[in-house]
Backbone bond lengths (Angstrom), bond angles and torsions (degrees), N, CA, C in turn:
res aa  C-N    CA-C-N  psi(-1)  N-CA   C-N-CA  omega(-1)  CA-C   N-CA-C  phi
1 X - - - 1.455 - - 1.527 109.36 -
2 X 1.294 125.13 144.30 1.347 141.72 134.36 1.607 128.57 6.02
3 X 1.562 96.17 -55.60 1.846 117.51 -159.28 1.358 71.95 -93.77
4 X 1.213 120.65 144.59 1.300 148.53 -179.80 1.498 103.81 -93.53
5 X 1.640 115.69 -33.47 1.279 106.24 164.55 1.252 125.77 -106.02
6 X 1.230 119.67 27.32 2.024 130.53 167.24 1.803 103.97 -81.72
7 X 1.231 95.81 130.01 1.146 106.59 167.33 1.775 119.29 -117.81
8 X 1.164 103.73 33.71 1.629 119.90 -171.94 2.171 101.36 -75.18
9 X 1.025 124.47 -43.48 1.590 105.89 177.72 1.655 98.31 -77.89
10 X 1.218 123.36 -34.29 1.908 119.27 176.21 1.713 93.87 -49.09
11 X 1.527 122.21 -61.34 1.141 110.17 -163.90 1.729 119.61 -81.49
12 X 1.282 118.79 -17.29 1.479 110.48 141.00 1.151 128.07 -35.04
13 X 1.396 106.99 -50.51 2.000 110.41 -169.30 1.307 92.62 -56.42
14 X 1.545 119.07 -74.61 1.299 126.28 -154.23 1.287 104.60 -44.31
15 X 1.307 136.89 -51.04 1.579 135.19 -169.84 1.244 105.39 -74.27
16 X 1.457 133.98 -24.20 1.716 104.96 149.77 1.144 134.42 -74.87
17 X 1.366 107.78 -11.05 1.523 102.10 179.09 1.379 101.95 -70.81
18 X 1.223 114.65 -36.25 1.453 129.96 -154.77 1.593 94.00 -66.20
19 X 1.748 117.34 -63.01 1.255 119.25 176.05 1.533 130.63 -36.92
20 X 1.938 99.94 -41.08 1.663 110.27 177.51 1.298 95.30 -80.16
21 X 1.346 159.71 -11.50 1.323 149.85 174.16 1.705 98.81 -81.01
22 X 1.432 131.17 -28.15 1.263 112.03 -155.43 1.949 77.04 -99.98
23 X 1.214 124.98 -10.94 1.685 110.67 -172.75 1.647 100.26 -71.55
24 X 1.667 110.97 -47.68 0.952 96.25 146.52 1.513 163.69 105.12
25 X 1.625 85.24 179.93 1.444 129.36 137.43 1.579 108.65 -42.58
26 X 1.164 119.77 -75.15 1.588 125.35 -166.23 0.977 122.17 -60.67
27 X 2.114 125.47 -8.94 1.407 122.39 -177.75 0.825 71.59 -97.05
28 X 1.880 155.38 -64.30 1.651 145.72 -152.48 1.621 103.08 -32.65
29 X 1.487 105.92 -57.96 1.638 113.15 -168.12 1.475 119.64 -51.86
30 X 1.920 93.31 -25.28 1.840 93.85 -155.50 1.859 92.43 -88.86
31 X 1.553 98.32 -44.27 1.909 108.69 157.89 2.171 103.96 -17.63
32 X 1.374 97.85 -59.37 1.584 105.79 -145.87 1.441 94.11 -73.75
33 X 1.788 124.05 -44.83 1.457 133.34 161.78 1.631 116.08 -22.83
34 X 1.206 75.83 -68.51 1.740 105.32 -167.64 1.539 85.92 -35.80
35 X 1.464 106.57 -69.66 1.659 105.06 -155.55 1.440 138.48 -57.72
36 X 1.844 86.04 -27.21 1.310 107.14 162.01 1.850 124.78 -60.17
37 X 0.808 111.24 -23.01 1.465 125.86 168.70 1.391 127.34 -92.77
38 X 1.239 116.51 -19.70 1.125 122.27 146.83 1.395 135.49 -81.62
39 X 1.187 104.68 -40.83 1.462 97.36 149.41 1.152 123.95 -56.58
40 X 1.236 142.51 -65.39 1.686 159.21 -164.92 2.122 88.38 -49.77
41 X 1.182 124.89 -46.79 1.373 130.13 -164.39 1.421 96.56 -83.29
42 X 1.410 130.97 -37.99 1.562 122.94 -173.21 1.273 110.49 -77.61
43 X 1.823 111.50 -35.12 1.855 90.12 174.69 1.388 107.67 -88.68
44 X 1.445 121.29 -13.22 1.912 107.68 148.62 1.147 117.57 -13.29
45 X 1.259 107.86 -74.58 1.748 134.65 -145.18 2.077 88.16 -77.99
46 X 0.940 113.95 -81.94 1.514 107.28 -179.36 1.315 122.49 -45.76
47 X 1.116 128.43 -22.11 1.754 146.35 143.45 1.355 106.06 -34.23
48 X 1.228 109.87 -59.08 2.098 122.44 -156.80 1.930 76.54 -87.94
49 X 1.299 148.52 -52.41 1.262 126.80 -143.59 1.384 86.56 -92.61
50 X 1.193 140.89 -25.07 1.649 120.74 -169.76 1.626 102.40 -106.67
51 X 0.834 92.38 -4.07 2.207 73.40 174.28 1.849 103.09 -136.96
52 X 1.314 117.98 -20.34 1.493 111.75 -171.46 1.782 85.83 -73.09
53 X 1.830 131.15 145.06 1.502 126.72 144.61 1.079 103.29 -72.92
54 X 1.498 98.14 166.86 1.271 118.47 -165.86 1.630 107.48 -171.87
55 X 1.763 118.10 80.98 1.282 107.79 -155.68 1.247 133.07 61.96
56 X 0.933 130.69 49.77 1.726 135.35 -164.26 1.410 89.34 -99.57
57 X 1.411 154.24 -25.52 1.308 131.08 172.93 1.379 126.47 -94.41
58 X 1.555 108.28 10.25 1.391 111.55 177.19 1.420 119.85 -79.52
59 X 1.511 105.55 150.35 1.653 98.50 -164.98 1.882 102.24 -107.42
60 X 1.326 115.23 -173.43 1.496 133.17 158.69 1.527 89.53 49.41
61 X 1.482 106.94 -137.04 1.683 125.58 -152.79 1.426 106.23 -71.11
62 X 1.880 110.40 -19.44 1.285 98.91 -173.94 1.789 132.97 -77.86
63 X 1.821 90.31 -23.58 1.388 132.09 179.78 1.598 104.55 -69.31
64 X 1.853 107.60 -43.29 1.642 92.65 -167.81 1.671 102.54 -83.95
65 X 1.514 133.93 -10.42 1.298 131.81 171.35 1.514 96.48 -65.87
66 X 1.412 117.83 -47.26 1.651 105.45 -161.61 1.747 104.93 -74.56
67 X 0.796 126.86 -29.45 1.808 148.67 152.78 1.776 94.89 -34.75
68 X 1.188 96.72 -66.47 1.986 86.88 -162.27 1.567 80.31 -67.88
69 X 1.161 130.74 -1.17 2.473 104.04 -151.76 1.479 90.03 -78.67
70 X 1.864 109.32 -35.44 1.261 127.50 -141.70 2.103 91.42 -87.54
71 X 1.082 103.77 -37.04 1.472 111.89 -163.67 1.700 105.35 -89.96
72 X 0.856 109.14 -28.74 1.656 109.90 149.42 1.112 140.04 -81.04
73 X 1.663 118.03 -24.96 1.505 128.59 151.80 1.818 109.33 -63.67
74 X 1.151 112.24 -11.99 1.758 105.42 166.81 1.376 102.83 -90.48
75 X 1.206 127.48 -37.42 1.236 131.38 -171.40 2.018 113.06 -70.91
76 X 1.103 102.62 -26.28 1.533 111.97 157.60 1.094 88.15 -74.75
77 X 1.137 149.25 -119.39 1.269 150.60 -117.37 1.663 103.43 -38.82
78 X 1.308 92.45 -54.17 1.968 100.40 -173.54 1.464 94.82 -46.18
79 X 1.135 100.39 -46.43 1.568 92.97 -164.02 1.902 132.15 -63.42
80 X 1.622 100.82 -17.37 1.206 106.62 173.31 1.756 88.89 -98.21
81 X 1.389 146.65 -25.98 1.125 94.17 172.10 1.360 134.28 -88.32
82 X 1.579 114.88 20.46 1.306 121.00 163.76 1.416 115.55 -72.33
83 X 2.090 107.65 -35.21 1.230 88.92 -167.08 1.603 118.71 -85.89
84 X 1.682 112.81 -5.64 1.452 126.61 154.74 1.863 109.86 -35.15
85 X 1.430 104.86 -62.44 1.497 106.88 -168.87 1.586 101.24 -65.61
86 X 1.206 150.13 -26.66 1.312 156.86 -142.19 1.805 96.62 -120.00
87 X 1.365 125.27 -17.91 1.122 131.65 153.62 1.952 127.51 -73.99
88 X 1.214 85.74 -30.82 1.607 105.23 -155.96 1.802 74.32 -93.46
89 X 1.452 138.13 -43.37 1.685 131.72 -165.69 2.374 91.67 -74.59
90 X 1.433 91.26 -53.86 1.392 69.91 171.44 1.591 137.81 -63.25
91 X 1.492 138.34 -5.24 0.817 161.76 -148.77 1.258 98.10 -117.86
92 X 1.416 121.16 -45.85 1.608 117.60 152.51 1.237 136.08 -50.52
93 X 1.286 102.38 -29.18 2.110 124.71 -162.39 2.159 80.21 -84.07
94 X 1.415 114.03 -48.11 1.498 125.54 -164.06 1.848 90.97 -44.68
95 X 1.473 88.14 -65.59 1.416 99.97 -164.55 1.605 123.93 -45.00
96 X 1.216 99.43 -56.61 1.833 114.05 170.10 1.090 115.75 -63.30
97 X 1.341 124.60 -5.84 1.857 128.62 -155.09 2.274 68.78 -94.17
98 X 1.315 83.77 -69.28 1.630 104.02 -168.59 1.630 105.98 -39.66
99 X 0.866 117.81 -60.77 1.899 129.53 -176.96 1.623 115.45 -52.64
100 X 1.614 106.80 -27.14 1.367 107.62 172.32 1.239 107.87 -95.94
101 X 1.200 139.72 -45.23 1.465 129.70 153.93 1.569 111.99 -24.57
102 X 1.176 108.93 -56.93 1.753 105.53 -167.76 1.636 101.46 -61.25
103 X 1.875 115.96 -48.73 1.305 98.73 -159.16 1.507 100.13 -81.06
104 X 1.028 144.52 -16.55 1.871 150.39 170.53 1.211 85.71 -74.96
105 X 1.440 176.63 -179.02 1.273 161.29 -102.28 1.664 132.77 -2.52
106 X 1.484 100.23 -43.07 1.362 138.45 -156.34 1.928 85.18 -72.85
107 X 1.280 111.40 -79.22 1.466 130.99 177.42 1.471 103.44 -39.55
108 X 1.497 134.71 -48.65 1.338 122.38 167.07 1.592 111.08 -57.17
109 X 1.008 89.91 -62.45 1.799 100.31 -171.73 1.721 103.66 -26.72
110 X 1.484 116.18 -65.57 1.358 112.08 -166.19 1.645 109.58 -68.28
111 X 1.308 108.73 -41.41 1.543 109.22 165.10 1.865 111.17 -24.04
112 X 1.470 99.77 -62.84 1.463 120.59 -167.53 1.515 119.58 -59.44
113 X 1.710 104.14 -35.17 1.725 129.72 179.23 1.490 97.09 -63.08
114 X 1.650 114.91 -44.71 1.860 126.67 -160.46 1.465 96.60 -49.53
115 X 1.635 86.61 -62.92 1.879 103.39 -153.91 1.397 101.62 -74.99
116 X 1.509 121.42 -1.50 1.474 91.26 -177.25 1.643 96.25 -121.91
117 X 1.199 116.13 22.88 1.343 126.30 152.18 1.359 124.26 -86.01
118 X 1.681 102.99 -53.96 1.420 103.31 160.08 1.744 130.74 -35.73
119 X 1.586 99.53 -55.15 1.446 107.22 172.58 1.044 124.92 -64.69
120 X 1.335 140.08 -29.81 1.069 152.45 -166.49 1.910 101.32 -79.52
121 X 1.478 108.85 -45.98 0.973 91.13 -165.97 2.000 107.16 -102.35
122 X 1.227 117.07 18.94 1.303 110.63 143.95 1.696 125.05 -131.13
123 X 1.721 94.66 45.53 1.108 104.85 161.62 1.367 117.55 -88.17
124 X 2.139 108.97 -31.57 0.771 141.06 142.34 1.367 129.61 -30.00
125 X 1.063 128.80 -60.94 1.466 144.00 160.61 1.421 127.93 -58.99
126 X 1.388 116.48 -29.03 0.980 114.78 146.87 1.814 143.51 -73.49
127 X 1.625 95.25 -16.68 1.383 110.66 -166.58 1.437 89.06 -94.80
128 X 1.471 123.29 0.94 1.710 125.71 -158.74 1.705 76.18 -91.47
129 X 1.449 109.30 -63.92 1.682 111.69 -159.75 1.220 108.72 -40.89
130 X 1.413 96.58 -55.88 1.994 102.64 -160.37 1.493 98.32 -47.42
131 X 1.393 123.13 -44.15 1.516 114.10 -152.64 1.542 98.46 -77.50
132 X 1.654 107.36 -20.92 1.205 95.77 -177.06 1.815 111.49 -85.21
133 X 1.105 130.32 -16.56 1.554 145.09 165.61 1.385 114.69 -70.78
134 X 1.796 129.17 -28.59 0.794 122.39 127.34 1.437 169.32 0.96
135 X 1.407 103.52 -60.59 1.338 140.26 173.43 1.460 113.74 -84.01
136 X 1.540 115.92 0.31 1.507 110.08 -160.75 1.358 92.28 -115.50
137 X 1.567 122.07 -22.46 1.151 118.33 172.25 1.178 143.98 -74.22
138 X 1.392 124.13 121.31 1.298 116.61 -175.67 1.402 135.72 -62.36
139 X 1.310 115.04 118.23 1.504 122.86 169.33 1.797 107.62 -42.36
140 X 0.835 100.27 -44.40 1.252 96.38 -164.94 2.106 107.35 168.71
141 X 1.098 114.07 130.21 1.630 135.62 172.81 1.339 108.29 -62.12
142 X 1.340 114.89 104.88 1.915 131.48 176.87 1.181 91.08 -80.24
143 X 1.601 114.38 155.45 1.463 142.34 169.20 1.417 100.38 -65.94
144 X 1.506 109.51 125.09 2.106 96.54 -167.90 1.946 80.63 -116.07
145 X 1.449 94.98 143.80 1.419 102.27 154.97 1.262 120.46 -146.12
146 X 1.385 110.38 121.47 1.242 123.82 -147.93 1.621 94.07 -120.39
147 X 1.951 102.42 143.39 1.410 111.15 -141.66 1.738 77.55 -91.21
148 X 1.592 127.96 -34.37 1.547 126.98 -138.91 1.242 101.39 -139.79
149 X 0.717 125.08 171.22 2.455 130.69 168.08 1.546 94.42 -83.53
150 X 1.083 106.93 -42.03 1.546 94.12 -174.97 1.488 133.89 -80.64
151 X 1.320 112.07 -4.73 1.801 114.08 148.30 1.766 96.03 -94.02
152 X 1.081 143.81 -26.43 1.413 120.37 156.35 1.257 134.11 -34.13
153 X 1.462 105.32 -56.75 1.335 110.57 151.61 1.077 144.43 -25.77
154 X 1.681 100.87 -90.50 1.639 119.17 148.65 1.472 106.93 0.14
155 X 1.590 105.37 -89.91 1.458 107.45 -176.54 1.519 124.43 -67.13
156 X 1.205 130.06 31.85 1.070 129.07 153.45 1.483 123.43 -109.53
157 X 1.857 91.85 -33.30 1.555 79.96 155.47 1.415 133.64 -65.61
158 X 1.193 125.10 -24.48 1.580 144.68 178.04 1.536 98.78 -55.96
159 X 1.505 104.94 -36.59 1.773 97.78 -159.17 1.613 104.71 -91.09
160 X 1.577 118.79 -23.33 1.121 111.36 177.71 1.629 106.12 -81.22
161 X 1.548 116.77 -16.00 1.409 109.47 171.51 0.992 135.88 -59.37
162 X 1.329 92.42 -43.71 1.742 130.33 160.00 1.437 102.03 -30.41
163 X 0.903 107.11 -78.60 1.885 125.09 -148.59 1.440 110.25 -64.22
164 X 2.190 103.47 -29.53 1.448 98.87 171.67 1.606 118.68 -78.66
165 X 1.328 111.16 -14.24 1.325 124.27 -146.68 1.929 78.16 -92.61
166 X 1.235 117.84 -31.47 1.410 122.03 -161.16 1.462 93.25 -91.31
167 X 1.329 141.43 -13.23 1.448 139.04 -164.95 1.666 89.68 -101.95
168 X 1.265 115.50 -62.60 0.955 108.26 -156.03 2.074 115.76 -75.77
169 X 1.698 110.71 -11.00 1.331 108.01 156.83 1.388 114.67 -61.34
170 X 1.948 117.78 -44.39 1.224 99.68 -162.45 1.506 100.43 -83.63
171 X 0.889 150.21 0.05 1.676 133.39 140.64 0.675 122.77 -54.29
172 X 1.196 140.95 -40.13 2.003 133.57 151.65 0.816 119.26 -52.76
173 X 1.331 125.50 -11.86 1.567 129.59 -178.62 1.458 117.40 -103.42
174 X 1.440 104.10 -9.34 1.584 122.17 163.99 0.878 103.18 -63.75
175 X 1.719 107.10 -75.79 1.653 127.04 -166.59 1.717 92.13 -52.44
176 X 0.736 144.91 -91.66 1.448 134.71 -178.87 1.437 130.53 0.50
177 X 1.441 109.68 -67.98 1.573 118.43 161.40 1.428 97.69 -49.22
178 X 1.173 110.20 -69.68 1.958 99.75 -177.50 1.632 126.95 -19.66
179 X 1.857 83.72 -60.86 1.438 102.48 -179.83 1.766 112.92 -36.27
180 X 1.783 79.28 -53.72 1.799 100.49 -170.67 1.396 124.54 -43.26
181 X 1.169 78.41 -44.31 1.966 103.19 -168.94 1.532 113.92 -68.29
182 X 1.180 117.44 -38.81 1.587 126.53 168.49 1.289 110.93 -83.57
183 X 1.375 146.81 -13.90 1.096 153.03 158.83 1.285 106.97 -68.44
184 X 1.633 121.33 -36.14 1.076 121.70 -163.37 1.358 115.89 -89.93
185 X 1.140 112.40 -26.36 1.540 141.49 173.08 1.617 108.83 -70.51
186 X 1.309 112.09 -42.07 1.692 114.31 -175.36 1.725 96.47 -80.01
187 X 1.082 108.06 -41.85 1.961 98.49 176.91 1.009 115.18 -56.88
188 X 1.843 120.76 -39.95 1.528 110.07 174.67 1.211 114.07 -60.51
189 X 1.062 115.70 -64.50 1.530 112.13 -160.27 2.141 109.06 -86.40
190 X 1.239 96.83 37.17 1.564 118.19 148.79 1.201 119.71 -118.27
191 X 0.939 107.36 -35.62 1.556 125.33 171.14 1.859 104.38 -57.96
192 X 1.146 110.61 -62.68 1.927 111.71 -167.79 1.975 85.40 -76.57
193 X 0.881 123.39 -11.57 1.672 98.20 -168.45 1.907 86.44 -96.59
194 X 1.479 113.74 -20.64 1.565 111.19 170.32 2.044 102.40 -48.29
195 X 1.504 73.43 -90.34 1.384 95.41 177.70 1.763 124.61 -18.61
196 X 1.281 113.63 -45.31 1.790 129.89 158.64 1.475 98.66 -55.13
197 X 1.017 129.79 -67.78 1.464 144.43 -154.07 2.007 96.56 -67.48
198 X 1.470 108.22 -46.35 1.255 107.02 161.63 1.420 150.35 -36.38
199 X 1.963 85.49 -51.40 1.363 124.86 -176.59 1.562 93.10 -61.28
200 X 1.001 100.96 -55.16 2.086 114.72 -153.90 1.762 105.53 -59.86
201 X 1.692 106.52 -31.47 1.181 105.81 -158.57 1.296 90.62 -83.10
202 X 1.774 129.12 -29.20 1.311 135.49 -167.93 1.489 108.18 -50.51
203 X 1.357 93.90 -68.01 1.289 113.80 -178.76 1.826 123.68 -45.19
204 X 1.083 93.09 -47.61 1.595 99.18 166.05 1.413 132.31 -68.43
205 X 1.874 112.60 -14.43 1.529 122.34 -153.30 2.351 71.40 -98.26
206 X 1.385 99.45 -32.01 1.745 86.57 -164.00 1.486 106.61 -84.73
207 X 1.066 97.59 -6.11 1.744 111.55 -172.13 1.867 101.09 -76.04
208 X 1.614 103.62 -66.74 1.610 103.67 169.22 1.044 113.97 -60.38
209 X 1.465 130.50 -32.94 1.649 121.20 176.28 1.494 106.52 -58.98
210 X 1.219 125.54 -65.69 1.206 124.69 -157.69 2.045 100.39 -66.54
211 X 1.260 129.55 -19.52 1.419 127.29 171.66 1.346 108.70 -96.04
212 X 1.234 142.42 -1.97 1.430 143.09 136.05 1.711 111.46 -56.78
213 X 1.223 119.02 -38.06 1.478 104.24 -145.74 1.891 77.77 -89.67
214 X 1.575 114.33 -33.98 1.698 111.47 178.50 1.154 100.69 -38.97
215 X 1.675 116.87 -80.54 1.781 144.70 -164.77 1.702 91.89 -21.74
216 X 1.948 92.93 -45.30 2.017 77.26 -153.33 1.695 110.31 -86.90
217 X 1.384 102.25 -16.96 2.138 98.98 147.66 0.564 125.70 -53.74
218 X 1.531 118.44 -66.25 1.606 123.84 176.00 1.619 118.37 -6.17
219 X 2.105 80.89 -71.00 1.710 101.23 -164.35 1.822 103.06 -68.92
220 X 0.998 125.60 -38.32 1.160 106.91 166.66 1.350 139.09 -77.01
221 X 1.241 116.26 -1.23 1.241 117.73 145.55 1.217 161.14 -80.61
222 X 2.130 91.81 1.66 1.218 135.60 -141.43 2.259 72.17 -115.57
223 X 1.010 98.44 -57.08 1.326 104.50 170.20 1.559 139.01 -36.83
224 X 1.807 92.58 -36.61 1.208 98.73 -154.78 2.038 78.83 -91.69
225 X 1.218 123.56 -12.64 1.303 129.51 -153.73 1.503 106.18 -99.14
226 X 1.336 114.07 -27.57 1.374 126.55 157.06 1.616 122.41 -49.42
227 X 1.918 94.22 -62.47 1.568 118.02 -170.60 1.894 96.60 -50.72
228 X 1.646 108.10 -56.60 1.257 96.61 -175.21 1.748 115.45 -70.14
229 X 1.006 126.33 -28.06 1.411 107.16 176.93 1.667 119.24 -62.03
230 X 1.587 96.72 -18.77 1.834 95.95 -178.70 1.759 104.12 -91.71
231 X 1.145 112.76 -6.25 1.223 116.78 164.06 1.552 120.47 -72.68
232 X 1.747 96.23 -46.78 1.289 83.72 168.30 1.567 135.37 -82.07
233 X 1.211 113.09 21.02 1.478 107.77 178.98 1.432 100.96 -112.45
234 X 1.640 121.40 6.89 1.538 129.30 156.83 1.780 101.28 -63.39
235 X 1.698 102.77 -56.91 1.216 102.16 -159.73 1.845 125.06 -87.28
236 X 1.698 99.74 1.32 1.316 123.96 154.74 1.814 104.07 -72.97
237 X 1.156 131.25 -51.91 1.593 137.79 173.61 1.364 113.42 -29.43
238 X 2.075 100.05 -54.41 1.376 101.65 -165.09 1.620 100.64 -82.73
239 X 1.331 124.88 -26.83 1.121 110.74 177.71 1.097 137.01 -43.94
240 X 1.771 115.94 -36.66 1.046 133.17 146.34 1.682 144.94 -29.85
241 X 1.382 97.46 -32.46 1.200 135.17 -159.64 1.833 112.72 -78.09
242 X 1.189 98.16 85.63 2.131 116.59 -172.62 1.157 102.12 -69.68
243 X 1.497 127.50 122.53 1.444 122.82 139.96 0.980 113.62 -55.89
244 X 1.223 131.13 -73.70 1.257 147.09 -164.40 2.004 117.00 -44.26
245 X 1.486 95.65 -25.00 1.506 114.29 174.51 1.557 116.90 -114.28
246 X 1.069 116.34 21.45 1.565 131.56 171.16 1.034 94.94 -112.07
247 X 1.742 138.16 -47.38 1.530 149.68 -155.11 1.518 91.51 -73.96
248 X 1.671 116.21 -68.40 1.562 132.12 -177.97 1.799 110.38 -51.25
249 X 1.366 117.88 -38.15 1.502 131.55 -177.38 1.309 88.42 -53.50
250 X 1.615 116.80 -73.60 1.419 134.57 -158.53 1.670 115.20 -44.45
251 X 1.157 96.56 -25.96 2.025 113.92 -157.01 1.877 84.52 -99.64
252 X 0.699 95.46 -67.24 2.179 92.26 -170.11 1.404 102.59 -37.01
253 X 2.011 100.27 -58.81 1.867 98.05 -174.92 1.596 109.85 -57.70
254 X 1.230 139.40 -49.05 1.399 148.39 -153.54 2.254 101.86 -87.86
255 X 1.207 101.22 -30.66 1.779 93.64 -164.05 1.184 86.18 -68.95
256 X 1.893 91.23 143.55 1.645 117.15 147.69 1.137 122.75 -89.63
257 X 1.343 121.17 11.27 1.618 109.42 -174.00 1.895 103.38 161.83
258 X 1.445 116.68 -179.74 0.894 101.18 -177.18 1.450 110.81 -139.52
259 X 1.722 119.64 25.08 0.744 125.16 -146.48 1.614 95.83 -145.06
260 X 1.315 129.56 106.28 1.315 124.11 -176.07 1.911 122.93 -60.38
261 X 0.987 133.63 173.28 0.913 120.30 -164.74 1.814 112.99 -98.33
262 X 1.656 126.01 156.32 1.488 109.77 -164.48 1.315 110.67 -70.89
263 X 1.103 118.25 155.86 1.612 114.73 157.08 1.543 120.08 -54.89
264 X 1.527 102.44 154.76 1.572 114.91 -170.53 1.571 96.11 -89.07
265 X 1.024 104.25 118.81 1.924 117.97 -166.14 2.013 84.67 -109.78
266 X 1.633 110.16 132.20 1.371 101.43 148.25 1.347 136.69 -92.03
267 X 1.622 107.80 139.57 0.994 109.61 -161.81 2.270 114.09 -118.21
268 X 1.722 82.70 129.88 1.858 92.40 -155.97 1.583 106.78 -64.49
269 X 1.378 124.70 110.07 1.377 98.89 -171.86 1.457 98.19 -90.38
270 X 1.663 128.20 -10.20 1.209 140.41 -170.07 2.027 85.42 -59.84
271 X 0.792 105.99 -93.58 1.542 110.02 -173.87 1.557 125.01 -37.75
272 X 1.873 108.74 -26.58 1.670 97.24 155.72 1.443 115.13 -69.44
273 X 1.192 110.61 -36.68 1.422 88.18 171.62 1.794 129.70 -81.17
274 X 1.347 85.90 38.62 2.018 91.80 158.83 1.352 85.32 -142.23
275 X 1.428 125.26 48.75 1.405 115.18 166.22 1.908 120.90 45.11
276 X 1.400 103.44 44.06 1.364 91.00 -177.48 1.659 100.77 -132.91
277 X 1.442 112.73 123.84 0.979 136.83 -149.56 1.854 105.01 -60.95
278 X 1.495 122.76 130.63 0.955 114.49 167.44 1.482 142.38 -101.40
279 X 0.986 123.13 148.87 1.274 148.51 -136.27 2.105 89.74 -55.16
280 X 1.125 106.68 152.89 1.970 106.51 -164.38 1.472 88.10 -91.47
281 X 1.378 130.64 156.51 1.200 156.17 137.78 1.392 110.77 -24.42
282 X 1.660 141.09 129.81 1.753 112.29 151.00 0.931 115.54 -92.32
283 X 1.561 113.90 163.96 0.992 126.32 -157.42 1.654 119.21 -74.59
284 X 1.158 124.76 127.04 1.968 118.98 178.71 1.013 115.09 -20.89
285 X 1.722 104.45 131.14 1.597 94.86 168.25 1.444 98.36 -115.97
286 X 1.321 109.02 146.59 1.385 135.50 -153.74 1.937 97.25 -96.67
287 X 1.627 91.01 134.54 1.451 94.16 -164.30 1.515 94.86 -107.17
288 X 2.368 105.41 137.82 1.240 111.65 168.78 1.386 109.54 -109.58
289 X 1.344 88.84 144.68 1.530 101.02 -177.23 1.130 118.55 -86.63
């Protein structure tokens, strides 16, 4: 600005910094959300695989697929609540990234409050003199007519009082501008080494923002790349997984025998009792499966 004492583009800067410090703040929070839900969903998931059943009477190949479904559905779970804790460490890195910005800011800032107090207030002091050096000058010399010598006098002493009283403001009013001028000179060039110092922190606050917001794709994609590989060793399980040898498993553990039972043959007791021999049993016939 113009006004030597406006500080309206200084106080622009500050309120973006201020704004990119509170953005943030607000991915830290959504970081801390996030984790909370991931956590809260991973001991879900290990909750539902260790106490919900799930096939508990199935036997052989079908039992060890439902075995891995169950032991990899914990293993998701573990896995988001790792990535909760690995959310909640970045959310830390957010925070400190943010907190040192503020306090390396903080130290300019008051620097910036000094000098533009200083200036301000013998911009003041100087603008006090002039008006008062001002006042000493004559508009202009009236026609004097003087009745006696002795208000002649009078007013000559007045005028040489005058003139010292008027010499010696506008030398304070030198030294003043002086004052001004090096005051004025040290604010600028605190001011542009602000402004650099601004720039640098800008640049760096969008620099970690924008490699935070990567990190936290990354990792969730890193997630989603995990989840499916433990999926796929569900669907490597079932591949495994024999009818035909769950059916055969089932029959070995459960048979009594392998041999069906004889037919019910009648037998004459009318004719054992005349001693006449009855007719033999045949022999089992053996059942294929």
């Amino acid at each position: 600005s113009t006004d030597l004492t406006s500080t309206v583009g200084y106080d622009s800067i500050i309120q973006h910094l201020n704004d990119g410090r509170k953005n943030c703040k607000e991915f830290e929070d959504f970081l801390k959300e996030r984790a909370i839900i991931e956590e809260k969903y991973g001991k879900e998931l290990i909750n539902l695989s260790k106490k919900k059943p799930c096939g508990q009477t199935e036997l052989n190949t079908l039992k060890r697929s439902l075995d891995v479904f169950k032991q990899q559905i914990d293993n998701v779970g573990q896995g988001h609540i790792q990535l909760a804790q690995t959310l909640r460490e970045e959310a830390k890195k957010m925070e400190d990234f943010r907190e040192k910005q503020k306090l390396h800011r903080k130290k300019i800032e008051l620097i910036m409050e000094a000098i533009h107090k200083n200036r301000n207030l013998q911009y003041k002091k100087t603008m006090e003199v002039k008006q008062t050096c001002c006042c000493f000058l004559p508009c202009g010399l009236p026609l004097l007519h003087f009745s006696c010598f002795s208000c002649f006098w009078q007013l000559f002493l007045k005028l040489a009082q005058t003139k010292s009283a008027l010499e010696d403001t506008d030398r304070s009013y030198q030294q003043s501008v002086t004052t001004m001028e090096k005051i004025r000179e040290e604010w600028q060039n605190e001011h542009i080494k602000a402004c650099e110092f601004f720039e640098t922190q800008e640049c760096e606050r969008i620099n970690y923002f924008r490699n935070a917001l990567w990190l936290h794709v990354n990792q969730l994609s890193l997630g989603c790349v995990q989840n499916d590989e433990k999926y796929e060793e569900i669907r490597k399980s079932l591949e495994m997984c024999s009818i035909e040898k769950d059916v055969d498993f089932f029959v070995n553990l459960r048979k009594t025998g392998s041999l069906a039972p004889a037919p019910v043959v009648y037998e004459n007791y009318y004719n054992a009792q005349r001693n006449v021999t009855p007719a033999r049993s045949p022999a089992p016939v053996p059942i294929s499966r």
